[in-house]
C-alpha positions as CSV (number, residue, x, y, z in Angstrom):
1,X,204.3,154.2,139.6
2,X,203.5,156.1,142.2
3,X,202.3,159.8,142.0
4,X,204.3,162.0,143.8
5,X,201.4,164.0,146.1
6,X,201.3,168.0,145.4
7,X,202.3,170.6,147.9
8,X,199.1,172.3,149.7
9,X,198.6,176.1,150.0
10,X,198.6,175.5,154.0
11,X,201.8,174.0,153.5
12,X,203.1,176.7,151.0
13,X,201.8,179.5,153.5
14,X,203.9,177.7,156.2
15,X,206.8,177.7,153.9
16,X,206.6,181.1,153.0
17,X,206.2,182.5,156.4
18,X,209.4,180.4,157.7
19,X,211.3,182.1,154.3
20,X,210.1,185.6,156.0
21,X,210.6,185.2,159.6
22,X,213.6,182.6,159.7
23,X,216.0,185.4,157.8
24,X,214.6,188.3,159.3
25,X,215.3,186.5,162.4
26,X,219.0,186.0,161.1
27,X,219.8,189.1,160.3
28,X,218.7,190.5,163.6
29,X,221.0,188.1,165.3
30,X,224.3,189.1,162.9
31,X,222.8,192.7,164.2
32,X,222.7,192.1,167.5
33,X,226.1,190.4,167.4
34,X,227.5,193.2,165.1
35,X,226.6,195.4,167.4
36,X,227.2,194.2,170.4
37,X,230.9,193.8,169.0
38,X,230.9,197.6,168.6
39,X,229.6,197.8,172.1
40,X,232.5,195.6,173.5
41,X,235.2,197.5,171.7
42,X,233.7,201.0,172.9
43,X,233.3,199.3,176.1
44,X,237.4,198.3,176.3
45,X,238.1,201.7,174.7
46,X,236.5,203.2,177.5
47,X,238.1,200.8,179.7
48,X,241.4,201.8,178.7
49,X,240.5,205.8,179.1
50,X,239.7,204.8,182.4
51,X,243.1,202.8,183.1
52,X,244.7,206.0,181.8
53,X,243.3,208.6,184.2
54,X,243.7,206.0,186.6
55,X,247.9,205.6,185.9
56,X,246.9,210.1,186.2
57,X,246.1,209.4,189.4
58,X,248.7,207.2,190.9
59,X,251.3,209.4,189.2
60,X,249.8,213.0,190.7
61,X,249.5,211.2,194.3
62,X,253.5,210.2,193.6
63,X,254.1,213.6,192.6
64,X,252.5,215.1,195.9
65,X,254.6,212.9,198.4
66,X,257.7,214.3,195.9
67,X,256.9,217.5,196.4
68,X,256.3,217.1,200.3
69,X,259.7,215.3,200.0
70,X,261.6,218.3,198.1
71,X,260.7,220.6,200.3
72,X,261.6,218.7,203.8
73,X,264.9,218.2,201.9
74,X,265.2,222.5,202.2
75,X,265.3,221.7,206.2
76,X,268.0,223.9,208.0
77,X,268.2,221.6,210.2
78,X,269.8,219.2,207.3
79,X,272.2,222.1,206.6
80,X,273.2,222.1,210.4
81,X,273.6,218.2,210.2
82,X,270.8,218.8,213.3
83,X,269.7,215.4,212.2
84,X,267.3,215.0,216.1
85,X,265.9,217.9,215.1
86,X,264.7,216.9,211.4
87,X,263.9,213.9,213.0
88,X,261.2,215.5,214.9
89,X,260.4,217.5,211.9
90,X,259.5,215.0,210.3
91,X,257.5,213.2,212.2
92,X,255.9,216.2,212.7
93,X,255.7,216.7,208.6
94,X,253.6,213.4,209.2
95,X,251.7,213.8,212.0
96,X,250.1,216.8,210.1
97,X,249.8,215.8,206.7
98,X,246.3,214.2,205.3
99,X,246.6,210.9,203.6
100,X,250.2,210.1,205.1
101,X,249.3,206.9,207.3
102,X,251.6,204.0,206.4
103,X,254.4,206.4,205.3
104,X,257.8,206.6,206.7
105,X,260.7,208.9,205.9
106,X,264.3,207.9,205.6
107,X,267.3,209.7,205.8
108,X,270.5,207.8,204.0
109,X,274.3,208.4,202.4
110,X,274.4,207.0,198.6
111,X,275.8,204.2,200.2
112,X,272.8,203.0,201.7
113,X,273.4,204.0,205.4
114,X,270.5,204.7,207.0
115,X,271.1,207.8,209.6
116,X,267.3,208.3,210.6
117,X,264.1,206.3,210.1
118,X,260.9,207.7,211.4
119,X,259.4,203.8,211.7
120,X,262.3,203.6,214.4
121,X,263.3,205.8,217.4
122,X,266.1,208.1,216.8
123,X,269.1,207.0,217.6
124,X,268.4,203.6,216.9
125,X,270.5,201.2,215.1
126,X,269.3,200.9,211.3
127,X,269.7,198.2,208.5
128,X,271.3,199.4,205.2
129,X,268.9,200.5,202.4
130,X,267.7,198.0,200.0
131,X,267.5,200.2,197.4
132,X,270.9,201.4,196.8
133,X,271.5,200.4,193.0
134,X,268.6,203.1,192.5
135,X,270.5,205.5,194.8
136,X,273.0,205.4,192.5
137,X,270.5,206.0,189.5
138,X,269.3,209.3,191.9
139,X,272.8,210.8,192.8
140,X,273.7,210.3,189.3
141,X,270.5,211.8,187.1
142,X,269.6,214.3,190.2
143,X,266.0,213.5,189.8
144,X,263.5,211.9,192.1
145,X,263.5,208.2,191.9
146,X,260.2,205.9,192.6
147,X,261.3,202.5,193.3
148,X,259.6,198.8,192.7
149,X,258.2,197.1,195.7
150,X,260.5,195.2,197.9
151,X,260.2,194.0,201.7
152,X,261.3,196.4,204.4
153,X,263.6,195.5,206.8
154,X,262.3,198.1,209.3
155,X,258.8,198.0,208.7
156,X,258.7,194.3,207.9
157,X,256.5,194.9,205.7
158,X,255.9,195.0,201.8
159,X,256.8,198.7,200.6
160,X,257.8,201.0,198.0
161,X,259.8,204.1,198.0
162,X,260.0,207.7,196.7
163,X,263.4,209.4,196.9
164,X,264.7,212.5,196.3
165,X,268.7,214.0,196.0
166,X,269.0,216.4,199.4
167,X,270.4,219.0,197.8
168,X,273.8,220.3,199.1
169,X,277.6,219.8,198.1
170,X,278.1,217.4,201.7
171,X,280.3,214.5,201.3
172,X,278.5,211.7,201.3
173,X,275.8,212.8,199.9
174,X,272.0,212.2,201.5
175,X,268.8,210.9,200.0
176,X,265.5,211.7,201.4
177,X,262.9,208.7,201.0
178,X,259.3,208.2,202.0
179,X,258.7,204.3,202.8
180,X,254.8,203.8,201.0
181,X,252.5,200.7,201.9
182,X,250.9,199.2,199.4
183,X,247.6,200.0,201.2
184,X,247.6,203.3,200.2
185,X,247.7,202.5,196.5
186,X,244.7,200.0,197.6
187,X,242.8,203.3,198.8
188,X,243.1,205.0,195.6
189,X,241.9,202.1,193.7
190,X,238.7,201.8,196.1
191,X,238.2,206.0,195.2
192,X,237.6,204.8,191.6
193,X,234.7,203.6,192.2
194,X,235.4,200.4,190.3
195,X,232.2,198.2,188.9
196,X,230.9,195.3,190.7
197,X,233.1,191.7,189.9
198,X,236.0,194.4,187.7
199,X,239.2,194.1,188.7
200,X,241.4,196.7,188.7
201,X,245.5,196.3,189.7
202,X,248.4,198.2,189.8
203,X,252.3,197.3,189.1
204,X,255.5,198.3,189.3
205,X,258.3,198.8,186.6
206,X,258.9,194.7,186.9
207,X,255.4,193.8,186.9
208,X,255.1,193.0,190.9
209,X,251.3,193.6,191.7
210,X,251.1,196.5,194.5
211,X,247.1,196.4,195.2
212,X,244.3,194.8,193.7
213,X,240.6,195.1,194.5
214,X,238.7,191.6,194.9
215,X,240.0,191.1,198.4
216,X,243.4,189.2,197.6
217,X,246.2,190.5,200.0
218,X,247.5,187.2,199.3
219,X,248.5,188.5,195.8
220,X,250.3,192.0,196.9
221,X,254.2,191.5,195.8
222,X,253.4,188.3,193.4
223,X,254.0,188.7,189.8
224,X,251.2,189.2,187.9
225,X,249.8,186.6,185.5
226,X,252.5,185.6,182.3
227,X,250.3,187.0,180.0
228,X,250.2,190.9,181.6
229,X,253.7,190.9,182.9
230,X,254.3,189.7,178.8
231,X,252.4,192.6,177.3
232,X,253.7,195.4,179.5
233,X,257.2,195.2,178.9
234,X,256.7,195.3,175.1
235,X,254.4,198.0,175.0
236,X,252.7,200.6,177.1
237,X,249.0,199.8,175.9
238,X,247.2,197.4,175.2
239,X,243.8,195.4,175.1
240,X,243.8,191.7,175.1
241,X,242.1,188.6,177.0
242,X,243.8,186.7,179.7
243,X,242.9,184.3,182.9
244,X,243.5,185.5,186.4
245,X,244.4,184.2,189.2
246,X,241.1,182.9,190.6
247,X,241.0,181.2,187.0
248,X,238.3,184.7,185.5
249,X,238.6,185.0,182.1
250,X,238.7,188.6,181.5
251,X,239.0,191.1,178.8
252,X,242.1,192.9,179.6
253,X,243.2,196.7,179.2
254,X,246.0,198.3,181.0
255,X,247.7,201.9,180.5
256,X,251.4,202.5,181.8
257,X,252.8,205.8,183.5
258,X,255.6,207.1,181.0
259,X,256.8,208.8,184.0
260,X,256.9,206.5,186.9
261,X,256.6,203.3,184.6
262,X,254.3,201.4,186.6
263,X,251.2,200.5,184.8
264,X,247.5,200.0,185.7
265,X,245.5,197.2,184.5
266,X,241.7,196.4,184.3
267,X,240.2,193.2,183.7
268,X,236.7,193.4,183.0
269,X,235.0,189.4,183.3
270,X,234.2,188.1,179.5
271,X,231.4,186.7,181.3
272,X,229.6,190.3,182.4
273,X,230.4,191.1,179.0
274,X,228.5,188.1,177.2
275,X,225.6,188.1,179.7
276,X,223.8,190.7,177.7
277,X,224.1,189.3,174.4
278,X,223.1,186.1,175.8
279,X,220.2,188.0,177.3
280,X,219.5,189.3,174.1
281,X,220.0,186.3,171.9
282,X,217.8,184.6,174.2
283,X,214.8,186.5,174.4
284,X,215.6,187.6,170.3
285,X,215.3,183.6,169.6
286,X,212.1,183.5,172.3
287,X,210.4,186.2,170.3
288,X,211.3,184.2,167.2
289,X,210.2,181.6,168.4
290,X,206.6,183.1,169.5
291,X,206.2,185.3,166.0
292,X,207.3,182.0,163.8
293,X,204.6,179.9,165.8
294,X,202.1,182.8,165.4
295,X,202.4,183.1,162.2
296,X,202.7,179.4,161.0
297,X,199.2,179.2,163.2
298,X,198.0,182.4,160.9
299,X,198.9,180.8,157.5
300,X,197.5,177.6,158.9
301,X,194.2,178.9,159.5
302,X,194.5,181.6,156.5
303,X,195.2,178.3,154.5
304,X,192.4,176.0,155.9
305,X,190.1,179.5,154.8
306,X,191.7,179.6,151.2
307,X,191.4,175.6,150.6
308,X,188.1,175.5,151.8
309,X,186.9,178.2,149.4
310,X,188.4,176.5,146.5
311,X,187.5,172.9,147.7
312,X,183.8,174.8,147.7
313,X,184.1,175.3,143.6
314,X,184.9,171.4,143.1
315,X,181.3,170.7,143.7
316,X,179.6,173.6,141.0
317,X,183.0,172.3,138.7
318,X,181.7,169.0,138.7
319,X,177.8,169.9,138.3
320,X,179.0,172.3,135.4
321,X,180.7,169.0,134.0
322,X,177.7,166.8,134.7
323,X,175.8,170.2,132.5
324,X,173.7,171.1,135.7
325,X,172.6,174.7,136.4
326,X,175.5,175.4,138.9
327,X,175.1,177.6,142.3
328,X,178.0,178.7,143.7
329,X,177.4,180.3,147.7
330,X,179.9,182.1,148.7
331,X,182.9,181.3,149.6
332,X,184.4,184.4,151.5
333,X,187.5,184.7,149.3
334,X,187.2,187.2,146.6
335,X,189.1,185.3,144.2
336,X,187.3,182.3,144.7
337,X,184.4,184.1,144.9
338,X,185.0,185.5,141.2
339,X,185.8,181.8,140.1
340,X,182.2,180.6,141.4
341,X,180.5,183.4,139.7
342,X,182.2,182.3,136.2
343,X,181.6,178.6,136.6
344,X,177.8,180.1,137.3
345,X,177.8,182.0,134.1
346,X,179.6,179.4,132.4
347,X,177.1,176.9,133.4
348,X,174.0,179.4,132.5
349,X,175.7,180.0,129.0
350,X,176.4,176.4,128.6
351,X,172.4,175.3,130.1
352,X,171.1,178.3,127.6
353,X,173.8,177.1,124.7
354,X,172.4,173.3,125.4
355,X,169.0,174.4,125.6
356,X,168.8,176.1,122.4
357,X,170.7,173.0,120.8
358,X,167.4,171.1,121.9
359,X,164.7,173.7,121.9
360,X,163.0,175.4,119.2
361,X,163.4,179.2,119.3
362,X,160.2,180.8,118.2
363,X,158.3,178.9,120.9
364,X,160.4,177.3,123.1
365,X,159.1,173.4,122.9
366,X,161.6,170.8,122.2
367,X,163.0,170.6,118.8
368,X,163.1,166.9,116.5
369,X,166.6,165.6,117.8
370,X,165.3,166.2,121.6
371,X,161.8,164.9,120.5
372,X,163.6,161.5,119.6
373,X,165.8,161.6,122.3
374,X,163.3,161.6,124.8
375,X,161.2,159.5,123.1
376,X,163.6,156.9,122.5
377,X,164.6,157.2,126.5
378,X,160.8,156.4,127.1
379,X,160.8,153.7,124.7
380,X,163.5,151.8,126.4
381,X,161.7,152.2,129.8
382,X,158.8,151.2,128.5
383,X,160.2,147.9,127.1
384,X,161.8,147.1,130.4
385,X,158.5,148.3,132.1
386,X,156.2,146.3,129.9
387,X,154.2,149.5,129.4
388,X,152.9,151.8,126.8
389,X,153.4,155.1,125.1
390,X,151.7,157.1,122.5
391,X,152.8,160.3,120.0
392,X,150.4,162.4,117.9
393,X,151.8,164.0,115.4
394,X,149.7,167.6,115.0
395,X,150.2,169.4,111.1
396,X,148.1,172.5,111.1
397,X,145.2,173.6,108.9
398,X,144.9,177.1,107.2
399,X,148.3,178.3,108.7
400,X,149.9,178.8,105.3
401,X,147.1,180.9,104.0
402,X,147.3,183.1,107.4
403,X,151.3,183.4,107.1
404,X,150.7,184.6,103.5
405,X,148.1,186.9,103.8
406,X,149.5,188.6,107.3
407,X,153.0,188.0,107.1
408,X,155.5,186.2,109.3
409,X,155.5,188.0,111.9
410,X,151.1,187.2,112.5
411,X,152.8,183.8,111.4
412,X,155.3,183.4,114.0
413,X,152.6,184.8,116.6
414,X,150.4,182.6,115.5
415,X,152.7,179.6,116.2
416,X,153.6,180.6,120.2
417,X,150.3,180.8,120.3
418,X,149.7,177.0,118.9
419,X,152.6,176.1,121.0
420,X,151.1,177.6,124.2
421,X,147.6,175.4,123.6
422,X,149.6,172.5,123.2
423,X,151.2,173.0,126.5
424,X,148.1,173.7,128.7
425,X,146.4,170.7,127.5
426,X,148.6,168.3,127.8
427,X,150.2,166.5,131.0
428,X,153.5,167.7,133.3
429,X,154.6,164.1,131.7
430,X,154.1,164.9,128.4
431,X,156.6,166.1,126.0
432,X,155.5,168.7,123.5
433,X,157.9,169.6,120.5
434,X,157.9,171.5,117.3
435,X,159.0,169.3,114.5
436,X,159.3,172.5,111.7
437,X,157.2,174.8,110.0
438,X,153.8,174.2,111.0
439,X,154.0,171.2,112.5
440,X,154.3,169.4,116.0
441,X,154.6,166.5,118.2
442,X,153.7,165.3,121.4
443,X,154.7,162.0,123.2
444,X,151.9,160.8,126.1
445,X,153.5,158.1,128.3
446,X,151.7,155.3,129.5
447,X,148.8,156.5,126.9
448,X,146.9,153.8,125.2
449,X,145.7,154.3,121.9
450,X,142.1,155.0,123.3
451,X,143.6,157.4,125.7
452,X,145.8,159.4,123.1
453,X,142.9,159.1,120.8
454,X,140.9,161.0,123.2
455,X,143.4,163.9,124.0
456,X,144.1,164.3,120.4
457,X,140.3,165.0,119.3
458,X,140.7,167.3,122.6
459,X,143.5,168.6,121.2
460,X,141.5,170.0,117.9
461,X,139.0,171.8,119.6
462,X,141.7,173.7,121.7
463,X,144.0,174.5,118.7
464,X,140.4,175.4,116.2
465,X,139.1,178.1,118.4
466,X,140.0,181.9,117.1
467,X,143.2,183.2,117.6
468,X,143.3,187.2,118.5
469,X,146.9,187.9,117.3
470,X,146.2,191.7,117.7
471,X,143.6,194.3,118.0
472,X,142.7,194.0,114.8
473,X,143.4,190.3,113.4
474,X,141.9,187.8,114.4
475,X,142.8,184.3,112.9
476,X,140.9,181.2,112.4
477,X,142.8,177.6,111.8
478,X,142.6,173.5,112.8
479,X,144.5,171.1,112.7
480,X,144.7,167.2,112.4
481,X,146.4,165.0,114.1
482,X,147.5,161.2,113.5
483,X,148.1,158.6,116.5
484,X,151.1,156.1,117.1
485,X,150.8,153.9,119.9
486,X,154.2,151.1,121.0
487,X,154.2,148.5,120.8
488,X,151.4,148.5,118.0
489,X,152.3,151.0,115.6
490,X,156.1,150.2,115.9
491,X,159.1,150.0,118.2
492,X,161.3,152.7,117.5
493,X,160.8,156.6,117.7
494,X,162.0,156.7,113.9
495,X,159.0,154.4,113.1
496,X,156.1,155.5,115.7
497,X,156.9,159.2,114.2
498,X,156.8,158.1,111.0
499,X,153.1,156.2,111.3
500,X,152.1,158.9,113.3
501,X,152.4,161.2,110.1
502,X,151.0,158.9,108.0
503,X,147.7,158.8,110.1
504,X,147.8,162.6,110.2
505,X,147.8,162.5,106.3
506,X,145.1,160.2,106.6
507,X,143.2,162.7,108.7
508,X,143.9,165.1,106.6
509,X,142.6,163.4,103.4
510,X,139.1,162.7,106.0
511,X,138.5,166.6,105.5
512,X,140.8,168.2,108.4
513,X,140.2,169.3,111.7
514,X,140.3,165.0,111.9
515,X,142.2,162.9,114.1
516,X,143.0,159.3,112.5
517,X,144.9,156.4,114.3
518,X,147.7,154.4,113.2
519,X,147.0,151.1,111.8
520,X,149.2,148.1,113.8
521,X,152.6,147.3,111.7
């Protein structure tokens, strides 16, 4: 079966800074979007305050050719029938007035007759108004009356009209219209400073576009798209998206007069409008983009750092498993760092814990089970080698007297002491070890029986000379020593060690301070 492979920190960092920055990243997109919503209502909420004082305008600008109307109705020369003489009037009315280019004033019975229009010379034979339902509508409710667009048959031209009652009990009774192009509604939208690819329009009661910004005089007296002319008859606000006629989709607000009931609508492209979020969204998901590829590059490298320092403690993990003295260097990650410095401990605990297993602890030479250990190591080398090795075994003379008569503490003085002889005389190669009590081994490789023989009666003289324990003791003690040599004297630690103590009993029994050798098994 195969084993399913373990996720690395690297690849957990990664993980974890795509779980931070991918949702953060999220939520500032449902932000941006949230709020750019907001942004696009306000935006069409301020559209439609706009389309209001706009309708303001158009309705105040009908209101001053009323009033200039009304009051060229008050002419005495209307009273007199002088009707040359208004005629002059009013051509004089328009010759003075600001703003009045492309109107025309016309004098008519409710029955439509036309008796004077200042487009024509007087005198000259006139068509019938067009507008004579909504003559009826003014004779009847006595209040001015702005009409739809329609074509001129004077002027020729597309037109609308404001008419007023003349006042006066005259049979038939007179109106008093001024003929209005639909330029000069195009004038007052180019005063409102519309912005840049907007487009603003303005109807009449039936929906009939009289001006438009974008440059269309083809459009001026064509219905306006289904969707606007829709809206505006069933209400008199509203805010909706539609298509023009160049095929724009817009967001749509329009506001109508209560007054004259036209209505003025703006169409703001949804394009403008989504730009800037795109903009946003786009250099939102770039910076995304750039801080996820930043930061997947930090946790990389933050990663590499933190596998590195713990791929540093596999080596002192396995050295402290082997039961090597481990050495951790550091590894420039504090936790890390603190795991190195317990393997480190753990491995000088463990070194001291093994140490004291094998060592003796007065003096610090190997104890019997490391003493056969390493003699039985030797032995096996030495049977594959085809060589030799030899052990004394060292009991010492006079030490019990010395251990009763100054205590254990001389006694256990005395003892380093031995130990510390036995050390400086023998080889780096040889293996010294304190067997209990008084007594002591030491294995000499690649020692004949001659040779061993020779460092043993060395050994005597060394351990015989005076001890000075303290100021005022001074102790005096020898020691024999018996000699096993392998093959010879036997084949297994077990059986060199044990003819090695009989020939120190042997030695012993010579008178002491002896060294005797181990007869062949």
């Amino acid at each position: 079966m195969k084993t399913k492979l373990a996720p690395t920190i690297r690849s957990k960092l990664v993980l974890l800074v795509m779980a931070c920055v991918v949702p953060a990243a999220l939520m500032a997109v449902l932000l941006i979007t949230h709020d750019y919503q907001r942004a696009r209502d306000q935006l069409l909420l301020n559209s439609l305050s706009t389309a209001r004082a706009m309708v303001s305008v158009v309705d105040r600008d009908f209101a001053s050719i009323e009033s200039s109307l009304i009051t060229l109705a008050t002419s005495p020369y209307l009273a007199s029938n002088n009707l040359h003489a208004f005629y002059n009037q009013a051509q004089e009315v328009l010759k003075n007035q600001r703003d009045q280019d492309g109107i025309n004033i016309v004098l008519s019975d409710s029955q439509g007759n036309q008796y004077l229009n200042t487009h024509q010379a007087f005198g000259s034979a006139l068509p019938p108004h067009t507008e004579i339902i909504r003559l009826e509508e003014l004779f009847k409710s006595e209040q001015p009356v702005i009409s739809d667009l329609f074509f001129g048959t004077v002027s020729k031209q597309n037109l609308f009209a404001i008419t007023v009652p003349v006042p006066g009990g005259r049979e038939p009774r007179f109106s008093l219209s001024a003929g209005v192009l639909p330029e000069r509604m195009d004038k007052l939208l180019q005063q409102q400073h519309i912005p840049e690819g907007w487009i603003a329009a303005i109807f009449d009661s039936t929906g009939t576009i009289v001006a438009r910004t974008g440059k269309r005089p083809e459009l001026i007296g064509k219905k306006g798209v289904p969707e606007i002319v829709k809206r505006m008859r069933s209400t008199n606000e509203d805010m909706f998206e539609s298509v023009t006629y160049d095929g724009t989709a817009v967001q749509t607000v329009f506001s109508r007069s209560k007054l004259s009931n036209w209505a003025l609508a703006i169409g703001i492209p949804t394009q403008d409008i989504m730009h800037e979020l795109r903009n946003t969204l786009f250099l939102l998901i770039l910076a995304t983009i750039i801080l996820l590829a930043c930061s997947v590059a930090a946790a990389w490298l933050i990663g590499g750092r933190i596998a590195d320092s713990i791929h540093g403690l596999t080596g002192p993990a396995l050295a402290l498993g082997a039961g090597k003295l481990v050495t951790v260097p550091p590894l420039h990650l504090r936790e890390a760092d603190e795991v190195g410095t317990s393997l480190a401990r753990a491995s000088e605990m463990l070194h001291q814990a093994q140490h004291q297993a094998n060592h003796d602890v007065l003096t610090g030479l190997a104890n019997r089970a490391l003493f056969h250990e390493i003699v039985s190591q030797q032995l096996a080398l030495c049977e594959r080698n085809k060589s030799v090795l030899s052990i004394l075994y060292i009991d010492l003379d006079g030490f019990k007297a010395v251990n009763d008569k100054h205590g254990h503490e001389a006694g256990d003085k005395l003892l380093r002491a031995v130990a510390s002889r036995l050390k400086t005389n023998s080889r780096h190669s040889d293996v010294v070890a304190r067997l209990g009590g008084d007594e002591f081994a030491m294995v000499m490789v690649g020692a004949h029986m001659e040779n061993a023989r020779f460092v043993a009666e060395k050994l005597v003289e060394a351990i015989s000379a005076p001890y000075v324990l303290d100021d005022t003791l001074t102790s005096h003690i020898s020691a024999s020593i018996g000699v096993a040599t392998y093959p010879e004297s036997g084949t297994t630690s077990e059986a060199l060690l044990h003819r090695a103590d009989g020939a120190m009993y042997k030695a012993k029994n010579l008178g002491r301070r002896r060294v005797a050798l181990a007869t062949p098994h």
